[in-house]
C-alpha positions in Angstrom: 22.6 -255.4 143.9 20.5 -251.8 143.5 20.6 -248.8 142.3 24.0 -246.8 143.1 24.7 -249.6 145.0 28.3 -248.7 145.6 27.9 -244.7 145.0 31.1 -242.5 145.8 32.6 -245.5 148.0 35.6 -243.7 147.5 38.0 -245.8 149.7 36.7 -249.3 147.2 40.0 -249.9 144.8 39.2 -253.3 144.0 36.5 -255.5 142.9 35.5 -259.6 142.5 31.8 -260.1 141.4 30.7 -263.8 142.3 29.6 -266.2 139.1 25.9 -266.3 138.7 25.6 -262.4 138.9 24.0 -261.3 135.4 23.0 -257.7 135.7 25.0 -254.8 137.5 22.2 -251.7 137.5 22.3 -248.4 136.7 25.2 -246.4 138.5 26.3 -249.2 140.5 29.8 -247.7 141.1 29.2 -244.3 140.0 32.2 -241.6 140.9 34.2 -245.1 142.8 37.0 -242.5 142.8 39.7 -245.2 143.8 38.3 -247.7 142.2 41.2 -249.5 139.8 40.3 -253.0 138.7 37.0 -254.8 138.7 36.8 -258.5 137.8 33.5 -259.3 136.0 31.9 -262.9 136.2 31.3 -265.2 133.2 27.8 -264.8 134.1 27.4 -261.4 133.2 25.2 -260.6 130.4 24.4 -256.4 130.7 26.1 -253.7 132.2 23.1 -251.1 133.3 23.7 -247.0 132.2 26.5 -244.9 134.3 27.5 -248.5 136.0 31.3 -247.4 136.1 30.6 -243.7 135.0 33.4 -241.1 136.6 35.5 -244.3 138.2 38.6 -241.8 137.2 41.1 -244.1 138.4 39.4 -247.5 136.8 42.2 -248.7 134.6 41.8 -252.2 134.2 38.4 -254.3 133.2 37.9 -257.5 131.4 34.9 -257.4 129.2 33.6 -261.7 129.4 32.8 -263.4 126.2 28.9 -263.8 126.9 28.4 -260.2 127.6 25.7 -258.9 125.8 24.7 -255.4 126.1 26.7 -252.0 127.9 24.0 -249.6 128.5 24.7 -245.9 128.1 27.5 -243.9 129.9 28.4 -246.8 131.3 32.2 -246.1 131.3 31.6 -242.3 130.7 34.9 -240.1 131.8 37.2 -242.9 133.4 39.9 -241.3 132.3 42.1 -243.9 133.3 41.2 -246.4 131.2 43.9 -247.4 128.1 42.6 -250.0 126.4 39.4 -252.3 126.3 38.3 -255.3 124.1 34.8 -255.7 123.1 33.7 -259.4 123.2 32.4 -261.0 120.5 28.8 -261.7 121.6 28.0 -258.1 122.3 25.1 -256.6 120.5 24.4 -253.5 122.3 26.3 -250.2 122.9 24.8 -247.4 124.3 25.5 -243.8 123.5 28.1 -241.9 125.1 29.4 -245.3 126.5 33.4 -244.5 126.3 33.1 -240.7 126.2 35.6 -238.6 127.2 37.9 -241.7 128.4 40.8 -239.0 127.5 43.4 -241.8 127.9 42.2 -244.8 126.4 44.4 -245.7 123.1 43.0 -248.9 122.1 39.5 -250.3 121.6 40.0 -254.2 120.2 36.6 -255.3 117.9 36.1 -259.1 117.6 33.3 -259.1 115.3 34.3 -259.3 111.2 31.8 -256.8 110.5 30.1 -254.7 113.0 26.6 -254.6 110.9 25.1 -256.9 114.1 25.9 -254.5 116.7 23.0 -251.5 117.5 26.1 -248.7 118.7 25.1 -245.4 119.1 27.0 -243.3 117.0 28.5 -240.9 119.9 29.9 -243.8 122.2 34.0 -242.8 121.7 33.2 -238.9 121.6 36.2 -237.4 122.1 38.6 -239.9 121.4 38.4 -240.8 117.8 41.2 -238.4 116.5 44.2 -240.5 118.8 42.2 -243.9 119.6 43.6 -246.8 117.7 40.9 -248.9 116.6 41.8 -252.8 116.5 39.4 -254.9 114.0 40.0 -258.7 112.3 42.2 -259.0 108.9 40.7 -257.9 106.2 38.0 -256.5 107.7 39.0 -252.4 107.6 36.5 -251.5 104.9 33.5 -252.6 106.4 34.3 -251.0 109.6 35.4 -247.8 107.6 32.1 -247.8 105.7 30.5 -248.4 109.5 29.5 -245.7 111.9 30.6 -245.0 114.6 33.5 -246.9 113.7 34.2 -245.0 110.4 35.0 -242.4 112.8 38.8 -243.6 114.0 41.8 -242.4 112.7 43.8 -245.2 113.1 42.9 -248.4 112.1 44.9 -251.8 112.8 44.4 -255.1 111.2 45.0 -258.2 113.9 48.1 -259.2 112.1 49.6 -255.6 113.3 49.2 -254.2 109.7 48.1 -250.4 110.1 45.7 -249.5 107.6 45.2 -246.2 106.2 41.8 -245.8 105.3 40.1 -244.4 101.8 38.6 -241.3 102.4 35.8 -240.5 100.4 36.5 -237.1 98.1 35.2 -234.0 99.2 31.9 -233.0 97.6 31.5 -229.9 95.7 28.5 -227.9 95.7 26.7 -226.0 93.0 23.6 -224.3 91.8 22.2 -225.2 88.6 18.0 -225.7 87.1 17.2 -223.4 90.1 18.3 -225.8 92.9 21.6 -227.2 94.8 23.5 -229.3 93.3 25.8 -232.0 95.1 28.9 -233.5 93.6 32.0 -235.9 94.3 34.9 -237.8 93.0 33.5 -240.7 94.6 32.1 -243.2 92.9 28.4 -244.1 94.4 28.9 -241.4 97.4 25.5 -240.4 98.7 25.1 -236.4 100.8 24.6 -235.7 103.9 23.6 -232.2 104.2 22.1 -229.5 106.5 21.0 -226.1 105.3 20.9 -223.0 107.8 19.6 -218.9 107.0 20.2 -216.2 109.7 16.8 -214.9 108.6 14.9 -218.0 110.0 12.3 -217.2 112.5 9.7 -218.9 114.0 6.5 -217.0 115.6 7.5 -213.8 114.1 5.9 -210.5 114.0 5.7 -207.4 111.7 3.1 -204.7 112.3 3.7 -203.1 108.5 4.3 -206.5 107.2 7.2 -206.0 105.4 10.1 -207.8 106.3 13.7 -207.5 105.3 15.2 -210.7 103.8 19.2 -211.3 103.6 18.8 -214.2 101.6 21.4 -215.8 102.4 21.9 -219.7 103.2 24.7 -221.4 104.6 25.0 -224.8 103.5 27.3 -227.9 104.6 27.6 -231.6 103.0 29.7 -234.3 103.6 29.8 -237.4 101.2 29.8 -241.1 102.0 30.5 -244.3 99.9 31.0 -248.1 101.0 34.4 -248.9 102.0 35.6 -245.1 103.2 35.9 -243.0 105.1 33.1 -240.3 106.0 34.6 -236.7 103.5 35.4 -233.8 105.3 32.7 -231.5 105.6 32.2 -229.0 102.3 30.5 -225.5 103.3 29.0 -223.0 100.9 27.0 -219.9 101.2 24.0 -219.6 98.9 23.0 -215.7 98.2 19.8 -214.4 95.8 21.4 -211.4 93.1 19.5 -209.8 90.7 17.5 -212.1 88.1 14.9 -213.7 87.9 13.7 -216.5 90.3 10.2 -218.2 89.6 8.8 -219.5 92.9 6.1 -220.7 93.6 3.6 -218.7 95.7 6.3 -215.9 96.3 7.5 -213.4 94.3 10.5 -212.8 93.8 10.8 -209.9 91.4 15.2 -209.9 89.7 16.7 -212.2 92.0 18.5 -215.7 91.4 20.7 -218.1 93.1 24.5 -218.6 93.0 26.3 -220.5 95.4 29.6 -219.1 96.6 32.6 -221.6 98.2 35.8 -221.0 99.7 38.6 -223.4 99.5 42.6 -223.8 99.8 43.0 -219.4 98.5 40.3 -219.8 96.0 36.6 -218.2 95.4 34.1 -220.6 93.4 31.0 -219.0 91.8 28.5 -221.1 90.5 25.0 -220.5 89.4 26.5 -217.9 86.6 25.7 -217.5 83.0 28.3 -218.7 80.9 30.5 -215.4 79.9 29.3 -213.4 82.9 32.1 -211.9 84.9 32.9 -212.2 88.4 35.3 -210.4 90.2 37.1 -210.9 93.6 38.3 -207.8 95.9 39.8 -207.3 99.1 37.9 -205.1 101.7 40.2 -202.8 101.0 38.9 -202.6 97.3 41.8 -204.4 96.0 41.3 -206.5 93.0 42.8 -209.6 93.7 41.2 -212.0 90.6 38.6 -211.7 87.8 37.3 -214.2 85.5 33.8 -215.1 83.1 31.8 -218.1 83.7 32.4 -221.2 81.9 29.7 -223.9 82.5 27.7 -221.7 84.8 30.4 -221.4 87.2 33.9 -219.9 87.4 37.0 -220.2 90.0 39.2 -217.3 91.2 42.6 -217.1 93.0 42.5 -214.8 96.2 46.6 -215.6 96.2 47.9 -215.3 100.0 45.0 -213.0 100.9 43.2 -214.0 104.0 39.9 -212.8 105.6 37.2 -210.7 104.7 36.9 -210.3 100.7 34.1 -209.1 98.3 32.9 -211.0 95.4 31.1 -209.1 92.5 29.0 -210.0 90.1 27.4 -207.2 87.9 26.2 -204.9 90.6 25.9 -206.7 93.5 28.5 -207.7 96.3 28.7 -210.5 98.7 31.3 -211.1 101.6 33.3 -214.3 101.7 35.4 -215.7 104.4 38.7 -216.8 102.7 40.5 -219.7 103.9 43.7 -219.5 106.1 
């Protein structure tokens, strides 16, 4: 058997593969639009990349105990497919694997912890949030702790138990000792983080050599801890007011951080000295909440407004994005 062996055989709605067959190669039955059941042999041990990718009818496959690796794509949009059980002596997933399967509920996992098994982390994209992810009792933490696995909504334990999984607490971000500062209720969560500024350019050019600066830095973190859940994602805006801010090799004459974070109708400011006021207006010029820092930071209520609003500190202004 080659390469796109059976490509777009449109009328093919079933298949038999003969014992002693071991490989089926890349996009063997690529875009088998008709194609409904395929029955694979004992023999099989790897499944080569787009083998069954676009078979948008395929609904029913039995995955052998002795199968050992599913190349990428390999079931990629067959959006037929409900349910499929991943034998035990797999050790390979490839990325994008079961992507955009838009109708497959159930994906059974023999293995008591997945730590053996080299998955890609985007092999269910797009079916995480209504997939039902079946794993051995008492093994939910390990697979919750476990990407991509960690990544299912639903989890259910073999003896039909449903589990609902620990999230791991929502991180809170700061600015203290001239640096960001990372927090959570977790206990031993570890950040993942990415840091973005509209004023990044690469290759620029100036001809008077002076150039503008928003200072501005969106930041996003999500925590993680054994046995939960990946956190929802915590965003923050970093802006430079006036102070003073000792970098080195730049100078950076009155400015200093705070970090400013929306969440649930309130404004946090940190990055404040303690006593320093802060105060939260509409874009209309409404006040809608005032406070003074305690700690360095200080929280205010924005009530039911929604939108744009204007957070001062001293004399200088920064736009916020409330929460709905």
């Amino acid at each position: 058997m080659g390469f796109r062996c059976f490509f777009r055989c449109s009328g093919l709605e079933s298949v038999t593969l003969p014992e002693g067959i071991t490989l089926l190669p890349s996009n063997c039955f690529e875009s088998c639009s008709s194609l409904v059941s395929v029955n694979l042999p004992g023999s099989i041990l790897s499944l080569g990349s787009d083998c069954f990718i676009s078979c948008t009818s395929l609904s029913s496959i039995t995955l052998p105990e002795g199968l050992e690796m599913i190349s990428g794509r390999c079931f990629y949009r067959c959006t037929s497919l409900t349910s499929i059980k991943l034998p035990r002596s797999l050790n390979y997933i490839g990325g994008s694997c079961f992507a955009n399967c838009s109708y497959l509920t159930d994906v059974t996992c023999q293995w008591d912890t997945p730590a053996g098994v080299d998955a890609d982390t985007d092999i269910f994209e797009n079916i995480y949030t209504e997939c039902r992810l079946h794993v051995p009792v008492g093994s939910t933490s390990v697979y919750m702790s476990t990407e991509p696995w960690s990544a299912f909504k639903y989890v259910i334990e073999a003896d039909g138990e449903v589990v609902d999984p620990v999230r791991c607490a929502t991180p809170v971000i700061t600015y203290g000792d001239n640096g960001l500062v990372f927090s959570c209720e977790t206990e031993g969560a570890e950040y993942h983080y990415s840091i973005t500024a509209s004023d990044a350019v690469k290759d620029g050019f100036s001809a008077d050599g002076r150039i503008p600066l928003g200072a501005s830095y969106v930041i996003s973190v999500y925590a993680s801890a054994a046995g939960c859940v990946n956190s929802d994602v915590a965003k923050a805006t970093l802006c430079f007011i006036d102070a003073e801010l000792n970098t080195s090799g730049i100078s950076l004459t009155g400015q200093r951080g705070v970090v400013v974070s929306t969440s649930r109708g309130s404004v946090t400011i940190s990055g404040l000295a303690d006593g320093e006021q802060a105060t939260l207006y509409s874009l209309g010029g409404m006040a809608l909440s005032s406070g003074k820092a305690v700690g360095g930071s200080v929280t205010l209520n924005a009530g039911s407004a929604a939108g744009v609003a204007v957070v001062k500190i001293g004399g200088s202004s920064i736009k916020v994005m409330l929460d709905d």
